[in-house]
Phi, psi and omega in degrees: 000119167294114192256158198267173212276149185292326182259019160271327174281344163304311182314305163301307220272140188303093213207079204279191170282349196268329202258131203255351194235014157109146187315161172262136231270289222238172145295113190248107174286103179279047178266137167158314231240088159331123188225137141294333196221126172274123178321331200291296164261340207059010174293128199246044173216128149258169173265124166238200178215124196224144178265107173268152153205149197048355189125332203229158226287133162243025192149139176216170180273121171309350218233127207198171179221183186250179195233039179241266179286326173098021147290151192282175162188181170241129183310115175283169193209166147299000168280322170308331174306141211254355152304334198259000000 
């Protein structure tokens, strides 16, 4: 059995730099609960789908995953904020 070389699979494996304490093992289904920060990991970067116009974001879809593990969750707006 050939095993491929250790910096290729560094090279594959998904791992961004923003993330200082290593990726999450499992999945969490955040959807329900609008969150700034994903439970799973604690990574504050998601994947959405955002709508442009002009340069600039005039809508995006709630529905998103994060973008260090890739549990889904849903995407806080400004009504959610809980200050206001």
């Amino acid at each position: 059995m050939i095993l491929p070389r250790l910096g290729r699979l560094k090279s594959l494996r998904r791992h961004p730099k923003h993330l200082a304490h290593g990726p999450a093992v499992g999945l969490i289904d955040q959807r329900g609960i609008p969150t700034h920060k994903c439970l799973n990991c604690g990574c504050t970067v998601f994947v959405i789908h955002a709508v442009f116009e002009d340069y600039d974001i005039t809508g995006w879809y709630l529905e998103g995953s994060c973008s260090c593990c890739g549990s889904p969750l849903t995407v806080p707006c400004p009504v959610d904020d809980p200050e206001r």
